[in-house]
C-alpha positions as CSV (number, residue, x, y, z in Angstrom):
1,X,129.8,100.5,90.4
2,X,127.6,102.7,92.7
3,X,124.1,103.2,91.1
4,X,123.1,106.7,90.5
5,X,121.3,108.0,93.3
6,X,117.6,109.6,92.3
7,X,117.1,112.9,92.9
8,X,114.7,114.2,95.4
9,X,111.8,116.3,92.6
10,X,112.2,113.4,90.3
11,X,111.6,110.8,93.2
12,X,108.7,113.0,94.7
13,X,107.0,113.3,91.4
14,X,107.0,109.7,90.8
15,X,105.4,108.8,94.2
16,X,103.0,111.6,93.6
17,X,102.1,110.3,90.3
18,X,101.7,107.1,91.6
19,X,99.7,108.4,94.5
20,X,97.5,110.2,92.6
21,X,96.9,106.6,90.3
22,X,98.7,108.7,87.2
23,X,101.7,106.9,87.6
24,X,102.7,104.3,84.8
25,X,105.4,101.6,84.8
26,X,108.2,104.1,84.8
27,X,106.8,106.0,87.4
28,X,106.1,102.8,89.6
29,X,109.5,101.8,89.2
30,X,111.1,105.1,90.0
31,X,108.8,105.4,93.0
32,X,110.2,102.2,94.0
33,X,113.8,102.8,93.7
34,X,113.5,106.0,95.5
35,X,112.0,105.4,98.3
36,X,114.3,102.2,98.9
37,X,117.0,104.9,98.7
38,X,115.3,107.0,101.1
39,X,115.1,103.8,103.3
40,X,118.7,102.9,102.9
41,X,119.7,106.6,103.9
42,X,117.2,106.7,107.1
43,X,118.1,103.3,108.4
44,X,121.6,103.1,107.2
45,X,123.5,99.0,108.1
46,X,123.6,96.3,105.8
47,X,121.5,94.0,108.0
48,X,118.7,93.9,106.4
49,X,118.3,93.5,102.5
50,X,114.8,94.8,101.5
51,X,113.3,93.3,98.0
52,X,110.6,95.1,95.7
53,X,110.7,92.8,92.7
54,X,111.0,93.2,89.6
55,X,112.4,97.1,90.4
56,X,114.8,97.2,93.1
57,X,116.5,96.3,96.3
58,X,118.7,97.9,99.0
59,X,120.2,97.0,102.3
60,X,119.4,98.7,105.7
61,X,119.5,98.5,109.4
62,X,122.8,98.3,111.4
63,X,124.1,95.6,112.8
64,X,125.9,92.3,111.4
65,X,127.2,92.5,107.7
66,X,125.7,90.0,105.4
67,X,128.8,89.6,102.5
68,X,128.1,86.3,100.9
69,X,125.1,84.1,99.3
70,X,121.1,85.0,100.6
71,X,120.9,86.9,103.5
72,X,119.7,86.0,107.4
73,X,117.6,88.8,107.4
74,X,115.6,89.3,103.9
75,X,111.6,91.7,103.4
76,X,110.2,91.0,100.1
77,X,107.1,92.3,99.0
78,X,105.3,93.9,95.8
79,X,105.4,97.4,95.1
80,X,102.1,98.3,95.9
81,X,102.3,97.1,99.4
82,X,105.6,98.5,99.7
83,X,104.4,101.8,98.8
84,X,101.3,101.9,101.3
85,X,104.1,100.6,103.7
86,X,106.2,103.5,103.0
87,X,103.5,106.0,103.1
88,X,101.3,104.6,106.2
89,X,98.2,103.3,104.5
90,X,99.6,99.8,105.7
91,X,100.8,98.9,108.9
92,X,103.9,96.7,109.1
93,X,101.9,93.9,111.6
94,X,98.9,94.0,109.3
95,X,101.1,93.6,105.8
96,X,103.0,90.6,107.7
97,X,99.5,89.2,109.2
98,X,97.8,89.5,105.4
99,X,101.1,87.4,104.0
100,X,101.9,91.0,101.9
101,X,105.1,90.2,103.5
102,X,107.9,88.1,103.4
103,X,110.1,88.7,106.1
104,X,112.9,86.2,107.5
105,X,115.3,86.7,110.2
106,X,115.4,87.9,113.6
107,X,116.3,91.5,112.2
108,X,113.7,91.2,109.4
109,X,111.5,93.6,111.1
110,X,111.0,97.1,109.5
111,X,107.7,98.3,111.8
112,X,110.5,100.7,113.8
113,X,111.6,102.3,110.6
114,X,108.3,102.7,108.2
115,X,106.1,104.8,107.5
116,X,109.2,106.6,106.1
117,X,109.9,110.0,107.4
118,X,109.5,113.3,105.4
119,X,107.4,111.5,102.3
C-alpha cells in the first residue's frame, strides 16, 4: 500500500514551523516526511534510498533498481541535518566531512540534487 502523499500547505507549514524553532515532534516529523517526498519527486529512480530515522525514508536517483535486502547505495542522517541539507544552511561535502552523514555506495551522493528546489 502506497503511503498518503503530504500535501503541499501542510508540508510548508511544518518546515516553517520548524524553521522558525515552533515546530514540535509532529511538525519535525511531517517536515521530514515531506521533504523526502519532495526529494523522491525531484530526483525520481530507486537508486538511492535516503534514511531520516526514526521518521521516514524514500528512494531516489535513477539508475539500477535495488529490489532485495540493504541497498548499494544508502544516506542516513538525523533530521536536523537533513533539514539544513534540504534548505542550504549545510553543504552536502561539509555534512559528509563533519560525519553528519552516512553515505555508502558509488551513487550515495546527493550534493547534485540538494538544496531542494522551490522550498
Amino acid at each position: 500500500m502506497a503511503r498518503a502523499k503530504i500535501p503541499d500547505d501542510d508540508g510548508r507549514a511544518a518546515l516553517a514551523a520548524v524553521r522558525a524553532g515552533e515546530g514540535a515532534r509532529p511538525q519535525l516529523a511531517t517536515a521530514v516526511r515531506y521533504t523526502l517526498q519532495r526529494l523522491a519527486e525531484q530526483a525520481e529512480g530507486n537508486t538511492v534510498e535516503v534514511r531520516v530515522p526514526p521518521f521516514g525514508a524514500t528512494q531516489c536517483i535513477a539508475g539500477p533498481r535495488h529490489t532485495r535486502g540493504t541497498p548499494p547505495n544508502v544516506v542516513e542522517t538525523d533530521a536536523a541535518t537533513w533539514l539544513q541539507l534540504v534548505d542550504g544552511r549545510l553543504s552536502w561535502r561539509q555534512a559528509v566531512a563533519e560525519s553528519r552523514v552516512s553515505a555508502s555506495g558509488q551513487r550515495a551522493d546527493l550534493a547534485a540534487v540538494l538544496p531542494l528546489a522551490g522550498l
